[in-house]
C-alpha positions in Angstrom: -38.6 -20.9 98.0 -36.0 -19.9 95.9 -34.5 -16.6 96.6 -35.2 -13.6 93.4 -31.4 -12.7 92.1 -33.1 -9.2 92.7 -33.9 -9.6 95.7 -31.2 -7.6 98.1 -31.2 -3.6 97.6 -29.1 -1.8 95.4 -25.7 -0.1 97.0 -26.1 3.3 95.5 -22.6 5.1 94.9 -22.6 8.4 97.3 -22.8 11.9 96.1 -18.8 12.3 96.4 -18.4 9.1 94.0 -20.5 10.1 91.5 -19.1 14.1 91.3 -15.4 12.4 91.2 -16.3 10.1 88.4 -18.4 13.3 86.4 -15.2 15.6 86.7 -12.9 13.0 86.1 -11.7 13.7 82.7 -10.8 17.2 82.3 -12.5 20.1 80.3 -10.0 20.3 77.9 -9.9 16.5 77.0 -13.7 17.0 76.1 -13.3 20.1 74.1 -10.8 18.7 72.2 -13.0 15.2 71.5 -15.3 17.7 70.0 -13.2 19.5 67.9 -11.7 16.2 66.4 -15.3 15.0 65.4 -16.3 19.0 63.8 -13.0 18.0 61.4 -13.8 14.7 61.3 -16.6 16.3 59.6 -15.6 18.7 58.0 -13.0 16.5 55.8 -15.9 14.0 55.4 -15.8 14.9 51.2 -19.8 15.3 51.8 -20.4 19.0 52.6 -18.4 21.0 49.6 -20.1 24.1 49.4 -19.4 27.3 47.6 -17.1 30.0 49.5 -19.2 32.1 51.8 -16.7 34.5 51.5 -14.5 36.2 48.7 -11.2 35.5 50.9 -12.3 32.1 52.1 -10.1 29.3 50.0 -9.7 26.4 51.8 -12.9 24.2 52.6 -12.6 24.0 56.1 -13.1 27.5 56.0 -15.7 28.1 53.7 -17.8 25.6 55.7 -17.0 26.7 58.8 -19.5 29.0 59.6 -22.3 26.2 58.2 -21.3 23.5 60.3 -21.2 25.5 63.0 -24.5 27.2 62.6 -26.0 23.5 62.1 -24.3 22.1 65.8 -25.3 25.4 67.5 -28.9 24.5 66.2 -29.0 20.7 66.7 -28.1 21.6 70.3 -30.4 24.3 70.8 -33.7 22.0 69.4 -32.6 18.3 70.9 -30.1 19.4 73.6 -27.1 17.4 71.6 -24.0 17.6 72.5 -21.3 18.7 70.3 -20.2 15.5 69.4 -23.9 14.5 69.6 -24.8 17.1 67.0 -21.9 15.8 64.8 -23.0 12.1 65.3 -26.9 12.7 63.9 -25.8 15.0 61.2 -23.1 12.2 59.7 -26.1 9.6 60.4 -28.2 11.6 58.0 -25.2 11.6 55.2 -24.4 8.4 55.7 -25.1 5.5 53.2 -26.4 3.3 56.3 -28.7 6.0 56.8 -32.0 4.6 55.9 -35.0 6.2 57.0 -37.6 7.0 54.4 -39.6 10.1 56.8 -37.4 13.2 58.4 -39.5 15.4 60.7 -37.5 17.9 61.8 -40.5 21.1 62.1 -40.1 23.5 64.9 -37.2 22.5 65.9 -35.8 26.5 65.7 -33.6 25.3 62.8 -31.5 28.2 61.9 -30.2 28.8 58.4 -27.2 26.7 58.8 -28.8 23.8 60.0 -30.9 23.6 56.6 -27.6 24.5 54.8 -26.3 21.6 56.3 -28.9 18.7 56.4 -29.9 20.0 52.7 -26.0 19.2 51.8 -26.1 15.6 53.7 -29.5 14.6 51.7 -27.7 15.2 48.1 -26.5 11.3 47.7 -29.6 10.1 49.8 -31.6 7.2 48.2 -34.0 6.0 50.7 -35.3 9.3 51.6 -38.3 10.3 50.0 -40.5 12.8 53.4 -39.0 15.7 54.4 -40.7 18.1 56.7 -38.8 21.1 58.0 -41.8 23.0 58.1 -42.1 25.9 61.1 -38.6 26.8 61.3 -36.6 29.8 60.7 -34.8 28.8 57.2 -33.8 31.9 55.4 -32.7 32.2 51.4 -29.5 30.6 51.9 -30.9 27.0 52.7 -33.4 27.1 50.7 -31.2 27.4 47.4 -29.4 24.8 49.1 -32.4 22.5 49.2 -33.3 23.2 45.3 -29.8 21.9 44.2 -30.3 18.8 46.6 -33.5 18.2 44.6 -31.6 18.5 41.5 -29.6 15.4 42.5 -31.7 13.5 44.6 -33.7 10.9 43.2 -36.0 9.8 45.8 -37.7 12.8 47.4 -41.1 12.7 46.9 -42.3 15.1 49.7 -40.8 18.5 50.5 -42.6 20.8 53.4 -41.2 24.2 54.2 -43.7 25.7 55.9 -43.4 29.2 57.6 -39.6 29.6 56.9 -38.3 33.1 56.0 -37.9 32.1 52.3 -37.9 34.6 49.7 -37.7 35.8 46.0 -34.3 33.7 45.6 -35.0 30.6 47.1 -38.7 30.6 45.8 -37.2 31.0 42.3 -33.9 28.3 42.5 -37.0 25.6 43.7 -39.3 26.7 40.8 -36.5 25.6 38.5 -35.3 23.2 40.1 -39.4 21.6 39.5 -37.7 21.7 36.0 -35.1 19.2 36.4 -37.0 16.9 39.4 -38.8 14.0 38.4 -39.7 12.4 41.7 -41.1 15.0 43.8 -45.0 15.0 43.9 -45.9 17.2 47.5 -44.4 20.4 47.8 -45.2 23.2 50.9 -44.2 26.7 50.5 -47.2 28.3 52.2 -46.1 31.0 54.8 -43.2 32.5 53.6 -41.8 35.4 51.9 -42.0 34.1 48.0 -43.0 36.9 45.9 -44.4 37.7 42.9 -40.7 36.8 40.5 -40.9 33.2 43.0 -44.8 32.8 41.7 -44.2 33.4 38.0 -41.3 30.9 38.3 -43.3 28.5 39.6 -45.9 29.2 37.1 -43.6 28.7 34.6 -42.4 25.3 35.9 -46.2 24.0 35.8 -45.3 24.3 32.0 -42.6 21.7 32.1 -42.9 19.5 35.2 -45.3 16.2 34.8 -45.0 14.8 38.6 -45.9 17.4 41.0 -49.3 16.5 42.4 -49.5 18.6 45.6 -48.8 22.6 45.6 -49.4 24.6 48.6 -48.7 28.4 48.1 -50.9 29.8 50.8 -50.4 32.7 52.7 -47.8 34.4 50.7 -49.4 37.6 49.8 -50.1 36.9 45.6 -51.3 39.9 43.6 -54.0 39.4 41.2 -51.6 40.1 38.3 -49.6 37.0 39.5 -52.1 34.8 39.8 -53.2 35.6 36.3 -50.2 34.3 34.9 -50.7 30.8 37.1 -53.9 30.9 35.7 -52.9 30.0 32.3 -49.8 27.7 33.4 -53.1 25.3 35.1 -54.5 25.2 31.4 -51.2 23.5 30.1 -50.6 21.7 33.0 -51.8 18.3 33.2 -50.6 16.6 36.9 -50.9 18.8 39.1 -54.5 17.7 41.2 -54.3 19.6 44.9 -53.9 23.6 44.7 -53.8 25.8 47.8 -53.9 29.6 47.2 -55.7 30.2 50.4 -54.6 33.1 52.0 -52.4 33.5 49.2 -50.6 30.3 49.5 -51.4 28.8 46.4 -54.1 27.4 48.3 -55.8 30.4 47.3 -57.2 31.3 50.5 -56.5 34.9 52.1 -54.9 36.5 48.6 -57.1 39.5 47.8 -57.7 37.8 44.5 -60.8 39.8 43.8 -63.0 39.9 40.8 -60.7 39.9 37.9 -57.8 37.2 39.4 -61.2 35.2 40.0 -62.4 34.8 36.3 -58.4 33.8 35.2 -59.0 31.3 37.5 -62.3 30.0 36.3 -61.1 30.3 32.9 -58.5 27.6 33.6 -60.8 25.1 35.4 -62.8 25.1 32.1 -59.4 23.5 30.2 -57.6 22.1 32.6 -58.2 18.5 33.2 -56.5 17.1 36.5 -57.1 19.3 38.8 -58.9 17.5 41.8 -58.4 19.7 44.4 -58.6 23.8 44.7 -58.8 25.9 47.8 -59.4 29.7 47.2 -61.0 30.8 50.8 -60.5 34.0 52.1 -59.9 35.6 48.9 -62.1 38.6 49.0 -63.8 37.2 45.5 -67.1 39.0 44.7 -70.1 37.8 43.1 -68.9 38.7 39.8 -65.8 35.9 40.5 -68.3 33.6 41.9 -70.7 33.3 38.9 -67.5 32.8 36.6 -66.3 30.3 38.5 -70.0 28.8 38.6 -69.6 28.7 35.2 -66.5 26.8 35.3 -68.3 24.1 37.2 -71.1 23.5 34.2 -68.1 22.4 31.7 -65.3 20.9 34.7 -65.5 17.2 34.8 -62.3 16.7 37.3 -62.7 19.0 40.2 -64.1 17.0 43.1 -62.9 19.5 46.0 -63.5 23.4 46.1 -63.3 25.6 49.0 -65.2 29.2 48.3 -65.4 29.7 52.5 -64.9 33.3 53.6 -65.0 35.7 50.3 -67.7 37.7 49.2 -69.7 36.1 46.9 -73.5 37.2 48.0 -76.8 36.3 46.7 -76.6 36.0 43.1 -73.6 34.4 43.4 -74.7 31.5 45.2 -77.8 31.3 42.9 -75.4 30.6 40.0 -74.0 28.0 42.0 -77.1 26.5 42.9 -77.5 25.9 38.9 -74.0 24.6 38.5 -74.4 22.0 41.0 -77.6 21.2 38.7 -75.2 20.1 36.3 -72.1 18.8 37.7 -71.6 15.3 38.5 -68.0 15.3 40.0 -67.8 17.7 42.9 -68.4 15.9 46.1 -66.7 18.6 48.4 -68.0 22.5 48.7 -67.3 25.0 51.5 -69.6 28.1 51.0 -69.2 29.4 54.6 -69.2 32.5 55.6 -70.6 34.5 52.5 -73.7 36.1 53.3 -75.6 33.8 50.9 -78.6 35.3 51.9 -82.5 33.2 52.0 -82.9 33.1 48.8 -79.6 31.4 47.6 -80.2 29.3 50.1 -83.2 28.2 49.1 -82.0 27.7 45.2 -79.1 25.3 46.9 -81.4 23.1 48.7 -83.5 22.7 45.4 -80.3 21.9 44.1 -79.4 18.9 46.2 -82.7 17.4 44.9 -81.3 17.4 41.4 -77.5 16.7 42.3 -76.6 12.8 43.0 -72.5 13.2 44.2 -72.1 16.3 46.4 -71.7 14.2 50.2 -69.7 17.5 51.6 -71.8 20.5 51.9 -70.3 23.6 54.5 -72.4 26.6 54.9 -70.9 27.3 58.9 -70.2 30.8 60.0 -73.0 33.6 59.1 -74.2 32.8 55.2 -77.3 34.2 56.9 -79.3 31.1 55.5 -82.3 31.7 57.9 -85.5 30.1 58.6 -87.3 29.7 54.8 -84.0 28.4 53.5 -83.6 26.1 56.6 -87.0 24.5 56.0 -86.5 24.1 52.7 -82.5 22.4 53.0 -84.9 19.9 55.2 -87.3 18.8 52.9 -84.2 17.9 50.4 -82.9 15.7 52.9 -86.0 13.8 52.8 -84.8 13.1 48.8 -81.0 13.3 48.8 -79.1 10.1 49.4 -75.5 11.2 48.5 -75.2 13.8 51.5 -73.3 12.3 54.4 -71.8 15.9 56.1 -74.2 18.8 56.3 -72.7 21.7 58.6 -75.6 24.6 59.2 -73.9 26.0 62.0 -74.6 29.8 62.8 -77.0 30.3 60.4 -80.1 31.9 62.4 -82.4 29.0 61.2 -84.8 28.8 64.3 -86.8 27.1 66.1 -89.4 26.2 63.1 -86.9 25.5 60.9 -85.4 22.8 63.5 -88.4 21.2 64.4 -89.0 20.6 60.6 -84.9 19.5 60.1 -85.9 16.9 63.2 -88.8 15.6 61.4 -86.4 14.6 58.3 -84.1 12.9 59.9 -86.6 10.5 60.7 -86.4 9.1 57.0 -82.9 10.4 56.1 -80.8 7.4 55.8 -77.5 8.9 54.7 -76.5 12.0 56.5 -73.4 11.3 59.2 -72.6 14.4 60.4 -74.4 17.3 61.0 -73.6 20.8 62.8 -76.7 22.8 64.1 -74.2 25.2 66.8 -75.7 28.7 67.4 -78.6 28.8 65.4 -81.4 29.5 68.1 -83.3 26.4 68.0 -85.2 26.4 71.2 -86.6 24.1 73.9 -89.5 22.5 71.8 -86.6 21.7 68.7 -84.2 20.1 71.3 -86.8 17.8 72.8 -87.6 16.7 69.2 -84.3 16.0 68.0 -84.2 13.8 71.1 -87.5 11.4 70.1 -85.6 11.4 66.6 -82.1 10.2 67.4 -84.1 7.3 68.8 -85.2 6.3 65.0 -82.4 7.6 63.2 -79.8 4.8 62.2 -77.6 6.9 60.3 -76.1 10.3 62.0 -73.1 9.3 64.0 -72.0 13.4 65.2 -74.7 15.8 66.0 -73.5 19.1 67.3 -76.3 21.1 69.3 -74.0 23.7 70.9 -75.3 26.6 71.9 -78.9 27.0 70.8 -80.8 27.6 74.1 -82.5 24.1 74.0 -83.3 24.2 77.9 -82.9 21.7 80.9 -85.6 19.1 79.8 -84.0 19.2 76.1 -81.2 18.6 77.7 -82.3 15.8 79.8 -84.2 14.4 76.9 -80.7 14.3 75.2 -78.5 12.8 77.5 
């Protein structure tokens, strides 16, 4: 047989050998290697910046303190060396450099590093995802990344999620919307914006024609902000996805309350490309609910709208029981965690009878639903065919209310997923949801979590 070249061991080199050969070029010689590629990059041409201070005048000084900000970085987040660091940053400026998605989140990016890599993408054109979302990029970079979005032609996708941006940066990127004509996704939920960043931006809905995607979240909007992005969405005709959730322009988590609420109904009634809206966790009372029920009677766009965690009550939820009457377009609805109340639940399940598109319908977390409006959101199901995702969980519906949801989805031929978690159901409920997912050819997720069902339930199940 023939003998495998690979065969005989491996002579290892000894400890000694390989110490000598680590130590063989001196400290000094490596030092210096690094300093020759920091000027190397330095005199690039690619990184002229502005003087970051009064006395600085040549352009290896004014940039000093960037570059070295961005290597200090690059070797904190990928454990570069110097002349690493210097190496990726030059592959991102270069003209070779090709890649078309950048994902450089949480990688404890400091200021300078965004400075920097903002500066390298000016004269990129193959770029076109950026996410440096997570990291800790103050003012400075992100006025850097509004003039790169001036010049650059190819970014379509800009996430700068939970930075330290503020006022300035949030303004320079509004107008910089102004002058873009590529970019369509933008992420600014998280940071420090403001209410002069917001009113910029609501001024650039005006004038811009390609952003699709806005995602303002989290930033602490005042009602008097929002007001005035209120009437920029009746002009505006491209924007589709909005998030003002927890004040993020995603609405969720703003403190929009009652009045903020209306301005924002008002504007669904005009505007006509809008797709997408997300105002949970907006503290918006029943008075903002019913107005934006309203809004849903005349809107013929809107397909997505997220209402979870606000206040919106009883009467609120009637009104939207009517709208959904009406509307044909709205496939997606989150009405979770607003103490709906029996009754409204009742008036939505009558609803679903009537309405032919909704397939997305989230009532999870307390709406307090209970047992009447549990039976009833059963019988629907024996009539609604559009309804794929039904989530009921926590909802105190009972042990009646299950047998009778158990019974439906005998005939239902539609529903996918549904979420019964925490809603009592009992021993007697478990064991006939077991007999039924033996006729049922549709549901695909179940979710059963605690409701008490008992060991032979549970055996029935498994």
């Amino acid at each position: 047989m023939q003998k495998c070249w690979c065969a005989e061991p491996l002579e290892r080199p000894s400890i000694r050998e390989i110490y000598n050969e680590i130590i063989y070029r001196s400290y000094d010689e490596i030092f210096k290697e690094t300093e020759d590629k920091r000027q190397e990059l330095l005199k690039s041409g690619k990184f002229i910046a502005k003087p970051m201070h009064p006395h600085s005048k040549t352009h290896s000084k004014s940039l000093n303190p960037t570059i070295d900000s961005l290597l200090l970085s690059l070797h904190r987040s990928f454990r570069f060396s110097t002349s690493g660091s210097v190496n990726f940053f030059q592959n991102i400026g270069s003209d070779s450099f090709n890649i078309i998605y950048l994902d450089l989140s949480s990688k404890h990016l400091c200021d300078g590093a965004g400075q920097g890599i903002a500066m390298a993408l000016s004269n990129n054109n193959t770029l076109t995802n950026l996410n440096l979302g997570y990291n800790s990029l103050i003012d400075e970079a992100g006025i850097t990344l509004a003039m790169a979005l001036t010049k650059n032609v190819t970014f379509m996708c800009l996430n700068l999620k939970y930075n330290r941006l503020g006022n300035k940066a949030g303004t320079v990127l509004a107008e910089a919307l102004c002058k873009n004509t590529t970019l369509t996704n933008l992420c600014l939920g998280g940071n420090n914006l403001g209410e002069l960043a917001i009113k910029a931006f609501a001024k650039a809905l005006y004038n811009n024609i390609t952003l699709t995607n806005l995602d303002l979240s989290y930033i602490k909007i005042n009602g008097s902000t929002i007001k005035v992005f209120a009437e920029a969405l009746t002009k505006n005709t491209a924007l589709t996805n909005l998030n003002l959730s927890r004040n993020r322009l995603d609405l969720g988590c703003n403190k929009l309350g009652e009045s903020t609420g209306k301005a924002l109904a008002e504007s669904l009634c005009k505007n006509t490309s809008l797709t997408s809206i997300n105002l949970g966790s907006n503290q918006l009372d029943e008075s903002a609910g019913k107005a934006l029920a309203e809004a849903l009677c005349k809107n013929t766009t809107l397909t997505n709208l997220n209402l979870g965690d606000n206040k919106l009550g009883e009467s609120a939820g009637k009104a939207l029981a009517e709208a959904l009457c009406k509307n044909t377009t709205l496939t997606n609805l989150n009405l979770s965690d607003n103490k709906l109340g029996e009754s409204a639940g009742e008036a939505l399940a009558e609803a679903l009878c009537k309405n032919t598109t909704l397939t997305n319908l989230d009532f999870i977390v307390p709406s307090w639903l209970g047992e009447s409006a549990g039976k009833s959101l059963a019988e629907v199901l024996c009539k609604n065919t559009s309804l794929t995702n039904l989530n009921l969980g926590d909802n105190k519906l009972g042990e009646s209310a299950g047998n009778s949801l158990t019974e439906v989805l005998c005939k239902n031929t539609s529903l996918i997923n549904l979420n019964l978690s925490y809603n009592n159901l009992g021993e007697s409920a478990g064991n006939a949801l077991a007999e039924t997912l033996c006729k049922n050819t549709s549901l695909t997720n179940l979710d059963l979590s605690w409701n008490k069902l008992g060991e032979s339930a549970g055996k029935a199940l498994a």
